[in-house]
N, C-alpha and C positions, 0 to 999 in steps of 0.2 A: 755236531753236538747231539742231534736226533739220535745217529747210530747207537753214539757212544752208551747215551743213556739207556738204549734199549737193550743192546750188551749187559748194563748191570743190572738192567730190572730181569733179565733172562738169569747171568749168574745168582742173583741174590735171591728168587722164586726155587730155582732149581736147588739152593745149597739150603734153603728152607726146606724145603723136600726131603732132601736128603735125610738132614739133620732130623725128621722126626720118624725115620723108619723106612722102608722099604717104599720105592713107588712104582706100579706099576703104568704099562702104557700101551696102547691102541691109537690107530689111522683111519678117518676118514678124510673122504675126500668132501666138499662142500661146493657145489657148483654155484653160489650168489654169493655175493657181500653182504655181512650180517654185522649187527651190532650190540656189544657185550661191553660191557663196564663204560661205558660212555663214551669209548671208539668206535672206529666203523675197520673192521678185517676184511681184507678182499677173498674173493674165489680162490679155491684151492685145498690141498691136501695140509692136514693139520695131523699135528700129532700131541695127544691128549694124555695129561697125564694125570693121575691121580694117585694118594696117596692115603690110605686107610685108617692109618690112626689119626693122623691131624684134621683131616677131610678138608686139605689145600687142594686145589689145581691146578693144571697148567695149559695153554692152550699154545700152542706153537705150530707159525705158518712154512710150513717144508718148501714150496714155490717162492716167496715171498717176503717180503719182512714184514713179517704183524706177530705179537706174542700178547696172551694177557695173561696175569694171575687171576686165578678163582677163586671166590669164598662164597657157598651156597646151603642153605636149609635143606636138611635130609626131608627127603617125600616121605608122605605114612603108607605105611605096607597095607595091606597085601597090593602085588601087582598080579596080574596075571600073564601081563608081557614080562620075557625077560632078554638080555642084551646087553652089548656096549651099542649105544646110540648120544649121537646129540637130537636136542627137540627145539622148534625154533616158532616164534610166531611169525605169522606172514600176515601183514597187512596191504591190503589190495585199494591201491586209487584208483575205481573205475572208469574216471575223467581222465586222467593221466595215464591210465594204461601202464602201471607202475607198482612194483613189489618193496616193500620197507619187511627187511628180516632181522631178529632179536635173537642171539640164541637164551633159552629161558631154561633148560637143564639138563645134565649130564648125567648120561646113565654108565657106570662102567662093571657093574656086575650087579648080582642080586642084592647085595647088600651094600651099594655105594651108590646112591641114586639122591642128587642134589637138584632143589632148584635155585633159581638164579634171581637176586633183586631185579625188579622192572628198573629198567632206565629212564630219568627223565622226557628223554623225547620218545619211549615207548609209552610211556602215560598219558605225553599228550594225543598221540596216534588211538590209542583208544579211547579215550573220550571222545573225538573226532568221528569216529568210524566206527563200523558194527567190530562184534566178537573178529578176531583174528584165527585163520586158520590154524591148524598146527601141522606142521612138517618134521617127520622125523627122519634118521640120516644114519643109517648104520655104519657102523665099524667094517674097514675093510682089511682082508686078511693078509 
């Protein structure tokens, strides 16, 4: 049943894509388990999509079975980095000796840079704990 529905939440993201124009796509690889829309995605090589006029996404795990859809606030310009990267918060248990990661936004060119609604359980991790690091993860070719 898991599958099945993950199957159509992949065709039905991707035929949204589609249908609103051209989408392009870029790979990074992500060596920890991060957490995006209220899931947890394992390690591994992800293939990213984005799509310009709608400003939908897609996140799709190439290793593995994890996928989500994206919907995120464009950043205010100027930047002075520029890239396909993802940017991620790291929150650090120092008792625990223990990383909790978020991805928080997608960069896929100069002009398609979103960021990400916090998730519940990343609101309560900052409340809890100082500012969280940020880790960013470039596109590999």
């Amino acid at each position: 049943m898991k599958m099945h529905l993950l199957r159509i939440s992949i065709l039905a993201v991707t035929a949204v894509l589609a249908a609103h124009g051209q989408t392009s796509y870029y790979r990074v690889t992500v060596p920890f388990e991060f957490g995006v829309n209220n899931q947890v995605l394992p390690a591994g090589q992800y293939s990213v999509g984005f799509n310009m006029a709608s400003g939908l996404m897609s996140l799709a795990c190439v290793d593995h079975k994890g996928f989500a859809g994206l919907v995120g606030f464009p950043l205010p310009a100027p930047f002075v980095e520029h890239g396909k990267k993802l940017v991620f918060h790291r929150y650090t248990n120092t008792y625990f000796h223990t990383n909790t990661y978020f991805l928080t936004q997608v960069w896929a060119d100069d002009a398609f840079r979103k960021e990400l609604s916090m998730t519940k359980r990343e609101r309560e991790l900052a409340v809890r704990m100082s500012n969280p690091d940020t880790i960013s993860i470039a596109a590999t070719r």
